[in-house]
ZAMARGU-4260 file (C-alpha; in steps of 0.2 Angstrom, whole numbers, plus 5000, padded with zeros to 4 digits):
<rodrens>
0) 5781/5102/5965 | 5784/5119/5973 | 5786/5133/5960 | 5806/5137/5960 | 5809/5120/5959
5) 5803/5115/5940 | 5818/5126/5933 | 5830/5121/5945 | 5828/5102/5941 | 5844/5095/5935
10) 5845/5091/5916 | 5851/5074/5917 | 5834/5069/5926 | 5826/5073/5912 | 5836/5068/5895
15) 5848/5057/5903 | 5867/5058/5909 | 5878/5059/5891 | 5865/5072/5883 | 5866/5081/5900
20) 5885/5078/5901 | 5888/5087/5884 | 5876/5101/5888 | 5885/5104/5904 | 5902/5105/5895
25) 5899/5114/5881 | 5885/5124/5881 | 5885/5127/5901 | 5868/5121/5903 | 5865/5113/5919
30) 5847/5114/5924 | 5829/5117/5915 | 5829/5135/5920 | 5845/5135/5909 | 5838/5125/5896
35) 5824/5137/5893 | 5833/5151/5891 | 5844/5145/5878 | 5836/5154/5866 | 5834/5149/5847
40) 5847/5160/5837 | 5837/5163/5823 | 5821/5152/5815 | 5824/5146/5795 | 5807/5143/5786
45) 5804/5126/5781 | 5802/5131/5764 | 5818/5144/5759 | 5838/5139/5759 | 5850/5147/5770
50) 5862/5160/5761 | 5877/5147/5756 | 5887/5162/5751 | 5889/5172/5768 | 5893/5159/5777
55) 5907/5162/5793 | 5923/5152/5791 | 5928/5142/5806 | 5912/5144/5814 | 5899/5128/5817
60) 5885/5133/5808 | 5866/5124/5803 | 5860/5126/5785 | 5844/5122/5777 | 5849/5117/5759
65) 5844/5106/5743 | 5856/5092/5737 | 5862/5098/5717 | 5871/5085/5714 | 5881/5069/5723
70) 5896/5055/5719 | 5907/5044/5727 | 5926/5046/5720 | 5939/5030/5725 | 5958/5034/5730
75) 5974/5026/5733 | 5971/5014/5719 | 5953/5009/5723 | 5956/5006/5742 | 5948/5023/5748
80) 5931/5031/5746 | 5927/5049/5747 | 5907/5055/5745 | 5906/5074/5738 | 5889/5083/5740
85) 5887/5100/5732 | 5873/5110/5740 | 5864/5124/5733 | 5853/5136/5740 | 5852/5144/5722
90) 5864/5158/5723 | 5879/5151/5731 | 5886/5133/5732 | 5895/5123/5748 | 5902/5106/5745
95) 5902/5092/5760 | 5915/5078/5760 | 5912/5060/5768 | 5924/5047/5769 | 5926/5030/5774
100) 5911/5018/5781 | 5905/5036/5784 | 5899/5035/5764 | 5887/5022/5764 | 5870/5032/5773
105) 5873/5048/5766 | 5875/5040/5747 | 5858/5030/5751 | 5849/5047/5758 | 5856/5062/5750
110) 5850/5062/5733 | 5848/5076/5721 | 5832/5089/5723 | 5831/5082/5742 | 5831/5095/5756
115) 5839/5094/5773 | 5848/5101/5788 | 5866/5101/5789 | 5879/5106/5802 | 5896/5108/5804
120) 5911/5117/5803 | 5916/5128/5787 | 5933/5125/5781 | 5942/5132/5766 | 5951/5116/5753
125) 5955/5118/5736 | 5947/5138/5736 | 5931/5130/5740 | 5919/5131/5756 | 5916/5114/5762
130) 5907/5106/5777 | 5917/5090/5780 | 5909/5076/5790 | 5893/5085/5794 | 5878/5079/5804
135) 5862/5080/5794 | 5842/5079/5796 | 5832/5076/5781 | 5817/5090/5779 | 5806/5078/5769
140) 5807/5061/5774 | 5794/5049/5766 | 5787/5036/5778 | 5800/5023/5781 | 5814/5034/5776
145) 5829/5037/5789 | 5830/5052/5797 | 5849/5057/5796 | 5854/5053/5814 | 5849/5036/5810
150) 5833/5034/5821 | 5821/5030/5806 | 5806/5038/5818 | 5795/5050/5813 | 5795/5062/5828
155) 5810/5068/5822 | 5803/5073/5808 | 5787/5079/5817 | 5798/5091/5826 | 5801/5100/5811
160) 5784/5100/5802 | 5780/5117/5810 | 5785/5132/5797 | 5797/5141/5807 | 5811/5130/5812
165) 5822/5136/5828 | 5841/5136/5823 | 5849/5136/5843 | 5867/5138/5846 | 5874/5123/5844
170) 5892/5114/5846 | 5899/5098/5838 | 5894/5088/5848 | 5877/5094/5849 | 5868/5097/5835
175) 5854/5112/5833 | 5839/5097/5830 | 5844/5087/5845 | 5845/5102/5858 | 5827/5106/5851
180) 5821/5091/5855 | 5827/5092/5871 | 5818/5109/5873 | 5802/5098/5869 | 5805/5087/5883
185) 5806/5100/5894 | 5795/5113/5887 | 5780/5109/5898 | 5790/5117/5914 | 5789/5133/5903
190) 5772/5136/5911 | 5778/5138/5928 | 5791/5150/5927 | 5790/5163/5941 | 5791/5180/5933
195) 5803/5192/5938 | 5794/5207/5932 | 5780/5219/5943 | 5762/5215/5939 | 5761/5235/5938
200) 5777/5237/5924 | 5769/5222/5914 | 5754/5227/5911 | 5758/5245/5909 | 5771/5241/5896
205) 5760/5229/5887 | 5770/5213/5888 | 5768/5195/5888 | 5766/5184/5902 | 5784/5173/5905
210) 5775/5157/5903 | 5769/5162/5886 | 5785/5170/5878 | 5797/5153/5884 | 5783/5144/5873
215) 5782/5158/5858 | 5802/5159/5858 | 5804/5140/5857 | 5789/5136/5845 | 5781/5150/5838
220) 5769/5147/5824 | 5772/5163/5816 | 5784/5180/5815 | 5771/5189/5825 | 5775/5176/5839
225) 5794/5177/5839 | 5793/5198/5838 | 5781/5196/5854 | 5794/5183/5864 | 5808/5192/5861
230) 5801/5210/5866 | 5796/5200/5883 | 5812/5192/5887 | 5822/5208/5882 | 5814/5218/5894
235) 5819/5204/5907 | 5837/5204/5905 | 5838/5223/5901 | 5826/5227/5920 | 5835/5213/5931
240) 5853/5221/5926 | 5846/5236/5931 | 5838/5234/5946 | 5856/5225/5952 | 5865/5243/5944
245) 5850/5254/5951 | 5855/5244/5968 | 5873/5246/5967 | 5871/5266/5965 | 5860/5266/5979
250) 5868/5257/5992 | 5883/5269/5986 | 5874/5285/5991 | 5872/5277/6008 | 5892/5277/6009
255) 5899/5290/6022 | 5914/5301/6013 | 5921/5319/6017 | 5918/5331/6008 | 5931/5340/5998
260) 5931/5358/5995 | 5944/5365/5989 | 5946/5385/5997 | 5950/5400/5987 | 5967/5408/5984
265) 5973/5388/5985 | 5985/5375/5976 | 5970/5375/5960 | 5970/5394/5959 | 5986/5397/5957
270) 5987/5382/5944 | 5975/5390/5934 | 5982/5406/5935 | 5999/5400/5927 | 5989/5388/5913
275) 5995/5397/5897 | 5979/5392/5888 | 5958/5391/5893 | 5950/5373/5895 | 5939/5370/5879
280) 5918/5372/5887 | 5919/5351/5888 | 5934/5351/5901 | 5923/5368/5910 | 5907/5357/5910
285) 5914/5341/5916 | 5925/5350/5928 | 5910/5357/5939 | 5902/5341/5937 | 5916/5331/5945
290) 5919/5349/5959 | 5899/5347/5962 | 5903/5327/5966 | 5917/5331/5978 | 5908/5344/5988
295) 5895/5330/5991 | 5897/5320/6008 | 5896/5302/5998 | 5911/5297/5988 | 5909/5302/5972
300) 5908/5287/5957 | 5910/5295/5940 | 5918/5290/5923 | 5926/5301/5912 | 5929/5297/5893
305) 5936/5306/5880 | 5946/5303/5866 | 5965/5300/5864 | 5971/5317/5867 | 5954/5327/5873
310) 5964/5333/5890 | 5956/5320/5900 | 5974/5322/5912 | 5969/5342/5914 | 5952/5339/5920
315) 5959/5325/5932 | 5974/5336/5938 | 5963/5352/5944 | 5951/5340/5951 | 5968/5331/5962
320) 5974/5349/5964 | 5956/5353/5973 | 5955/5340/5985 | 5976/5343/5989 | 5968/5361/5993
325) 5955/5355/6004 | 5968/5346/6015 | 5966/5327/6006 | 5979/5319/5996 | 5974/5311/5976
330) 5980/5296/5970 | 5983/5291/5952 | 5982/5273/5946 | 5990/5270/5931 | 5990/5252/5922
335) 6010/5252/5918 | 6026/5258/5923 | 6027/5266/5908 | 6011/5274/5909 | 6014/5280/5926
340) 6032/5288/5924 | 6025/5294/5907 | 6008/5305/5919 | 6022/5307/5934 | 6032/5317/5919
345) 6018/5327/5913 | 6010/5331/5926 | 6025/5339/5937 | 6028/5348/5919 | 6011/5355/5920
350) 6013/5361/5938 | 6031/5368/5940 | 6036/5374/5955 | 6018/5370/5961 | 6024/5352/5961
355) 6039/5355/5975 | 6030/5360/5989 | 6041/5361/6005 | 6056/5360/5991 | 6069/5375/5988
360) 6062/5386/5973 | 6046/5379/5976 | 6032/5388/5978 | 6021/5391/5995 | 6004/5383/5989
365) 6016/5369/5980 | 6013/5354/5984 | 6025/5336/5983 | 6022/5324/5970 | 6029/5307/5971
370) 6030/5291/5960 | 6029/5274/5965 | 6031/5258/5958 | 6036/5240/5958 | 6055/5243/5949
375) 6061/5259/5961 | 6076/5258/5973 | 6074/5256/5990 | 6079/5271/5995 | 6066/5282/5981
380) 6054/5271/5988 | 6056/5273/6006 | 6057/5290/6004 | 6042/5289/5995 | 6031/5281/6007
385) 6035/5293/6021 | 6030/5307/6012 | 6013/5298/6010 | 6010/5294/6026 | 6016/5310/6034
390) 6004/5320/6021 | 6020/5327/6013 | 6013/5321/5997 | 5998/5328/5991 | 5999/5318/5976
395) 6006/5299/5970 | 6007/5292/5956 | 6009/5275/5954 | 6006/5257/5947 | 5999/5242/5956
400) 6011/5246/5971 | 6001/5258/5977 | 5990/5244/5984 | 6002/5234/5993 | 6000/5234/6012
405) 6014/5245/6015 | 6007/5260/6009 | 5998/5270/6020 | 5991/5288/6017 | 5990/5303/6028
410) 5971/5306/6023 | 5967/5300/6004 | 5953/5310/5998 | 5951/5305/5978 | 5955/5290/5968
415) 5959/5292/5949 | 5961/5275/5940 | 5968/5278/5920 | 5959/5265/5906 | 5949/5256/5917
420) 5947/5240/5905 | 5965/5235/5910 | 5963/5235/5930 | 5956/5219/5939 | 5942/5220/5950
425) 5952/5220/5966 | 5964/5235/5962 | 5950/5247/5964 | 5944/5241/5980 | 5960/5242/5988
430) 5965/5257/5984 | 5946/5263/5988 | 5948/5254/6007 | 5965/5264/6012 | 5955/5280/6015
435) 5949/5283/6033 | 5931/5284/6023 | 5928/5278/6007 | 5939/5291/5994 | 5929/5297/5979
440) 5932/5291/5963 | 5936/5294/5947 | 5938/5282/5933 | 5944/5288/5915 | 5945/5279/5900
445) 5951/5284/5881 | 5940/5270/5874 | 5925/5276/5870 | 5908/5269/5876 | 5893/5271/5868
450) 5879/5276/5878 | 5869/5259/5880 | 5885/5249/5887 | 5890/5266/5895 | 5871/5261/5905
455) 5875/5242/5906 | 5894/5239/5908 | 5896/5255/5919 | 5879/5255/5924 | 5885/5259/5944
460) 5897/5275/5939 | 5889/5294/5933 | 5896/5297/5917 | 5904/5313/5909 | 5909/5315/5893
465) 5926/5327/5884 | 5921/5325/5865 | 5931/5341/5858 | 5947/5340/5854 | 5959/5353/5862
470) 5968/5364/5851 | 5983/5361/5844 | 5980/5342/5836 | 5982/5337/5820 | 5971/5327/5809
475) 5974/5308/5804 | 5974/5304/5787 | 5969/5284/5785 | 5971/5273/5772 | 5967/5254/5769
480) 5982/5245/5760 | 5976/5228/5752 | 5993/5222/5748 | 5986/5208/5740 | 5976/5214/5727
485) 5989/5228/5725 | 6005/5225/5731 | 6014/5242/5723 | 6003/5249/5737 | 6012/5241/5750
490) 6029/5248/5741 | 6023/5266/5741 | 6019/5265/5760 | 6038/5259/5764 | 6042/5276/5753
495) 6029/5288/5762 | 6036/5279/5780 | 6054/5284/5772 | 6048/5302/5766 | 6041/5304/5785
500) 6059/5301/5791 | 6067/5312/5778 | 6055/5328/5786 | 6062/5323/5803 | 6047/5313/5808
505) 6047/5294/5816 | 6034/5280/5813 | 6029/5265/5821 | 6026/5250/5811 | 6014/5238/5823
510) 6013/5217/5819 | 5999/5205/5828 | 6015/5194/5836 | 6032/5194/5841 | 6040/5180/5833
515) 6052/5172/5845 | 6051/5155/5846 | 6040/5154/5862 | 6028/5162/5850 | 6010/5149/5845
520) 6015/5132/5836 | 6017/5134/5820 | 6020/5151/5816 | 6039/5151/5812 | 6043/5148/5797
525) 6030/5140/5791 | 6022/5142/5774 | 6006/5140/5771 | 5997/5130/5758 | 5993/5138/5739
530) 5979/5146/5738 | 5975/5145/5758 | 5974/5164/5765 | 5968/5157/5780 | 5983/5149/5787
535) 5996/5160/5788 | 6001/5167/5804 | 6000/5185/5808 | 6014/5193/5803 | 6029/5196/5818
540) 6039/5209/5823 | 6054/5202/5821 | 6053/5197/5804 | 6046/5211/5800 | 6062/5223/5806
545) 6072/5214/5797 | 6064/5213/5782 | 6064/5230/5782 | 6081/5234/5789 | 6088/5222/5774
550) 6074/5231/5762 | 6062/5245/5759 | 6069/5253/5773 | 6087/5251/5775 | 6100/5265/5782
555) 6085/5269/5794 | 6086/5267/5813 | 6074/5255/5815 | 6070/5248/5834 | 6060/5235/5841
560) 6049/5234/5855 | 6036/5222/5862 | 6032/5212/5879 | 6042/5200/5881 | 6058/5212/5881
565) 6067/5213/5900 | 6058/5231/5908 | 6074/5240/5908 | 6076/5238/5887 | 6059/5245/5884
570) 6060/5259/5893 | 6079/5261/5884 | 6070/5258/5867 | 6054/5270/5871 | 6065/5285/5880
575) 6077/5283/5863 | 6062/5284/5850 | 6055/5299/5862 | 6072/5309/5861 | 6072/5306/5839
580) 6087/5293/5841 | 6073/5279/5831 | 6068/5284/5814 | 6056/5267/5815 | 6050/5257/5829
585) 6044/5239/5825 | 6030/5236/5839 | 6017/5224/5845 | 6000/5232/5851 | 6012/5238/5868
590) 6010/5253/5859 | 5993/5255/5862 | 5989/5264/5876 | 5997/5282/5884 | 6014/5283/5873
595) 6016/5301/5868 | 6030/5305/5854 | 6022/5321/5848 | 6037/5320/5833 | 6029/5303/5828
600) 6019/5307/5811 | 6016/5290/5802 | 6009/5274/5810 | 6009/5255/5798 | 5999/5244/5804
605) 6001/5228/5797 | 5989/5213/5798 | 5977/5227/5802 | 5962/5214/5800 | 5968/5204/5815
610) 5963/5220/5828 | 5948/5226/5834 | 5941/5242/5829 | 5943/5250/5844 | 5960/5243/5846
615) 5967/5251/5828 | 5959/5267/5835 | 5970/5268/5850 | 5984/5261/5843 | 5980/5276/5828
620) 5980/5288/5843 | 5997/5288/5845 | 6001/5299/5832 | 5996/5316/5825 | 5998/5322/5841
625) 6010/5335/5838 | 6008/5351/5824 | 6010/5340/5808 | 5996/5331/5803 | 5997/5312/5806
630) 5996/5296/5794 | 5990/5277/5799 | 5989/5265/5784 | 5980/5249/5786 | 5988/5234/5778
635) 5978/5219/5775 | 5976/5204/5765 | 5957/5202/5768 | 5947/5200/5752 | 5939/5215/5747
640) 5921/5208/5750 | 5925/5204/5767 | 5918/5208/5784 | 5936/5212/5788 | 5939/5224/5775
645) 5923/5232/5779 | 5929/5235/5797 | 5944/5242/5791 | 5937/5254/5778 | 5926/5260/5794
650) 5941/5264/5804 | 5948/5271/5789 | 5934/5283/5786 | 5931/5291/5802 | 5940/5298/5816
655) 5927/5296/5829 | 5929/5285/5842 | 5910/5285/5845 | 5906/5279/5831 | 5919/5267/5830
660) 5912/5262/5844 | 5895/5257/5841 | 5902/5249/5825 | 5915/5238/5836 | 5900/5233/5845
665) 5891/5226/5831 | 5904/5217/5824 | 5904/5211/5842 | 5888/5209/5841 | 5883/5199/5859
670) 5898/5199/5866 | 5892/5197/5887 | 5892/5213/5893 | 5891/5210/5911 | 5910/5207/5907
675) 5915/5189/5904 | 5914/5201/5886 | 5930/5192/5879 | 5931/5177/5887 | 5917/5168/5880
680) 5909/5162/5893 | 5890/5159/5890 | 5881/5178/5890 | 5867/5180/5904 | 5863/5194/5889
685) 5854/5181/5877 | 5840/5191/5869 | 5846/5211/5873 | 5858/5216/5859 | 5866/5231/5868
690) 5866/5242/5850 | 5849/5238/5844 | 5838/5238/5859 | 5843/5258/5869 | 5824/5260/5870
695) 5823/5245/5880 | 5839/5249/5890 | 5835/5267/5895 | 5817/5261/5899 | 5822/5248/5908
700) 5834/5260/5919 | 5820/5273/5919 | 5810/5257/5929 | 5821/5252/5937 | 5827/5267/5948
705) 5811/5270/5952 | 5807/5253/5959 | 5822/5253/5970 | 5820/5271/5976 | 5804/5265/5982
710) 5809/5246/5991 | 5830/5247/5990 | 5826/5230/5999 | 5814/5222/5986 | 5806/5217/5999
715) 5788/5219/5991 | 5795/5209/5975 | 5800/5191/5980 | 5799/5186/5963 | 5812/5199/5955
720) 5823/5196/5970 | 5824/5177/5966 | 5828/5183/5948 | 5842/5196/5952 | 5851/5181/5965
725) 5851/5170/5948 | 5857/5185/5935 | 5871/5189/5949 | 5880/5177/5954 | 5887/5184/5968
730) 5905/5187/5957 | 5894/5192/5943 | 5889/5205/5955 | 5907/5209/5959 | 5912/5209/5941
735) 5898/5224/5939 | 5903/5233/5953 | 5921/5231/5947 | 5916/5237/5926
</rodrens>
């Protein structure tokens, strides 16, 4: 057998077509190579319980727990048979239900004081955490006794005679004891795995063999032996991603680009001369970083993130204005119309009669700067393009229109793409190919990025960083609302959204859903059970104006906005609420991102334990951004010692985005970095948590630039080349280059 092909044998060879079948469905596991790598989540020792009392709703989970106590209870007049089984793992309790002719073998086998393994999904009846219908394997079976998948062999119950017992991610159709003992079946083509990293880095790092961590990850005999595996096969994951980043960079600085220089006595000058206050040191610092890129003779590839309101758009501007001065044009892509007319707006307010070149009144170094998107008239547009194209334009502004075939610059010199998370791969690319060489690029984003996912997700792009806030902010105060605990605290954030109005301030009042009838099944209308917090869908927009309206809020001006509204009533509602003529707007998260009422002081958010963190910090960003100081209220049911809540007291306590960050993250926890993030798609990241393991990521990078400086080809390194073409997919790859 030659030595690729062990991992690259097809499952089904080996465990048959249905076990196969299911692991190809829902795990995503196709071959050996995949099987081995689908590491254990966590090992439980034979002899302790699982916690019962932390336990995630809705989520399949695998338990090691004692039987407390067991009984069949008959309904519908003796015709129907239930089977309840509490567990306990001594501090909390979980109950499991069977019904029907699914009673008889659990009755037989689950007795009190025995031990076993249980998996399912947790559901919520009666108040209670239960586990109904779940699969089962007894820990200590007695010769003869059944094991609880009904074989009655004993290698079942070998399998789990070791001490440390491997919990793997499992689904319901595939419990975590029967994917182990398919890793037993295949655990023998552990040995010839073909190990990605250099003899050199290995040895000098002190880390296992691959062979021998695939073996100590799947079946260790001790903790020592888990600690070892995983140090190994982080190292793999964190080196190979990158080597392919460390690549990317490299093949960039072999791109062609003109440089741009921008001359004294210019467009920039002459800016600065007429700014009527000084850049804070960040917007200095990363200005000369991003003026040192452009002077370079390889397009520039640099990210630029800053908090909500750190003057990201000034540090931008000057570094257009520069490339405008060194005879190039500057193009600004901005995720939504809004977005765009909202930068077309401010920046022509920034520049004044620098921004009429060629116009009466305006100035000699001016310059024209034009908008472009999918909704203006033909003849704007026209227009528009023609002053592209001739180099009338030094700067555009646009949406996605900017990419369409029609457009054709004069000489595009610099790229800047605004919140880089909403643009697809492809928008980049194009806008990238319509310069006669390659333009630089500059990508800016208001989420902040901690450092490690800064080196992974954006791994092929320098980064610069604005963390001080210009002058002239205000601070946020944040409170967390538990309107069920305390409903007179809901009542008094009505009155504080009313006594905001009475000042002459606005507010937004934000809701998870619309609530038109094209709006998830079940959710209008519908009440939820007693006692059944889980149920209820998020609260809606349009219920919530008009509970308001006819409430705690009436004889206010209270608007609504979200996505599903035609383009031309949005920009009505958001141009009215900018002007003062809304006291309240009722939103969904379209808020989010770029709207800037300076007069808006008081943010609701309601359902806040439905968003992200970093979400409820943009969507918190949108006010304290005038003089008076701002106020965002968290409203959630979540029960006090829930993870939500925690997430919320977090966003409550601090108004760094950093941080918040790193916390997201963790809530996150392995979300695939390499971008599927949200999609759930299986993580190439199994081992490498991107918070926990910067050591390893920084090393790793450290190592990694340094082997592809010295072969960019890998050709010395067969074995880490065949490793890279398995990690990158070649869309994966894509995806990377794409962030």
């Amino acid at each position: 057998m030659d030595r690729v092909s062990a991992f690259d044998e097809p499952l089904k060879k080996l465990l048959g077509g249905a076990t196969a079948k299911v692991m190809a469905d829902h795990l995503d596991l196709h071959t050996v190579g995949d099987l081995l790598h689908h590491y254990p989540r966590r090992y439980e020792e034979r002899g302790r319980l699982t916690a019962l009392t932390d336990l995630p709703l809705d989520e399949h989970v695998t338990v090691v727990a004692q039987v407390a106590e067991a009984r069949v209870l008959t309904f519908n007049n003796g015709r129907g048979r239930r089977l309840e089984v509490t567990l306990t793992d001594g501090s909390g309790r979980l109950q499991l239900v069977f019904f029907g002719h699914g009673v008889h073998k659990p009755h037989k086998e689950l007795l009190p004081g025995r031990r076993a393994m249980f998996a399912g999904k947790v559901s919520v009846f009666n108040r209670k955490m239960q586990l109904a219908h779940p699969t089962y394997q007894l820990l200590e079976t007695g010769p003869g006794e059944g094991a609880g998948d009904g074989t009655g062999d004993r290698e079942a119950v070998d399998a789990f005679a070791g001490r440390l017992l491997p919990i793997y991610p499992a689904c319901k159709q595939l419990d975590s004891w029967r994917i182990a003992k398919a890793v037993d079946t295949v655990l023998p083509s552990a040995r010839e795995a073909v190990d990605p990293l250099p003899a050199a880095l290995r040895e000098g790092r002190g880390l296992a063999p691959l062979p021998e961590a695939l073996l100590k990850v799947h079946r260790p005999q001790t903790k020592a032996d888990i600690a070892l595996a995983r140090d190994r096969l982080k190292w793999d994951e964190a080196f190979v991603l990158q080597v392919a980043l460390a690549r990317r960079r490299y093949a960039d600085t072999q791109l062609p680009a003109v440089a741009r220089r921008p001359g004294p006595g210019g467009l920039l000058d002459a800016f600065d001369a007429k700014l009527p206050f000084t850049l804070t040191d960040g917007q200095q610092k990363v200005s000369k970083e991003i003026f040192d890129d452009l002077a370079t003779e390889h397009p520039m590839h640099r990210l630029l993130q800053g908090e909500v309101g750190s003057g990201k758009t000034m540090v931008a501007l000057r570094a257009m204005l520069g490339v405008v001065d060194a005879g190039g044009q500057a193009a600004m892509l901005a995720p939504t119309e809004v977005l765009a007319q909202q930068h077309h707006r401010s920046i022509t307010e920034m520049m004044g009669e620098l921004a009429e070149g060629g116009m009466l009144g305006g100035s000699e170094q001016g310059t024209k700067v034009v908008l472009l998107t999918g909704s203006m008239g033909v003849a704007a547009r026209r227009q528009a393009l023609l002053d592209l194209v001739t180099g009338e334009a030094g700067i555009v502004i646009g949406t996605h229109a900017l990419i369409e075939d029609k457009v054709k610059f004069h000489d595009l010199g610099l790229v800047v793409v605004d919140e880089q998370h909403r643009f697809g791969v492809e928008q980049r690319d194009a806008l990238r190919s319509k310069g006669k060489q390659p333009p630089h690029l500059l990508v800016m984003t208001a989420t902040p990025i901690p450092r490690t996912v800064a080196m992974t997700v954006f791994g092929d792009l320098e980064t610069s960083v604005l963390d001080q806030l210009p002058a002239g902010r205000s601070p946020i105060a944040s409170h967390v609302v538990p309107a069920k605990d305390k409903p007179h605290f809901l009542a008094r954030a009505w009155e504080r959204v009313r006594e905001e109005v009475e000042k002459g301030h606005q507010a937004y009042v934000v809701c998870p859903r619309i609530g038109d009838d094209e709006d998830e099944p079940g959710g209008k209308g519908k009440k939820a059970p007693e006692g059944d917090g889980e149920k209820r869908p998020p609260l809606a927009v349009l219920e919530i104006a008009e509970q308001l309206s006819g409430g705690p809020l009436a004889g206010l001006r209270i608007e609504v906005l979200h996505g599903r509204m035609a383009p031309e009533d949005k920009d009505d509602v958001m141009r009215r609420f900018a002007a003062g003529e809304v006291d309240v707007l009722v939103a969904t998260t379209v808020i989010e991102v770029g709207v800037n009422v300076p007069n808006a002081t008081a943010m609701v958010i309601m359902d806040a334990d439905r968003f992200g963190v970093s979400q409820l910090h943009q969507l918190r960003g949108r006010v304290g951004r005038g003089s008076a100081p701002g106020l965002c209220l968290l409203v959630s049911e979540a029960h006090e010692a829930s993870p939500a809540r925690a997430r919320l007291s977090a966003v409550a306590a601090t108004l760094d985005g950093f941080e918040l960050s790193r916390i997201d993250l963790e809530q996150r926890r392995e979300g695939d970095v390499l971008g599927q993030a949200q999609s759930g798609v299986r993580s190439s990241l199994r081992m490498l948590t991107v918070i926990d393991d910067e050591e390893v990521i920084a090393a790793a990078r450290e190592e990694a630039v340094a082997v592809v400086a010295a072969d960019p080809g890998l050709e010395h390194l067969p074995e880490l080349r065949t490793a890279l073409d398995a990690l990158l997919d070649k869309e994966r790859e894509q995806y990377l280059d794409k962030g």
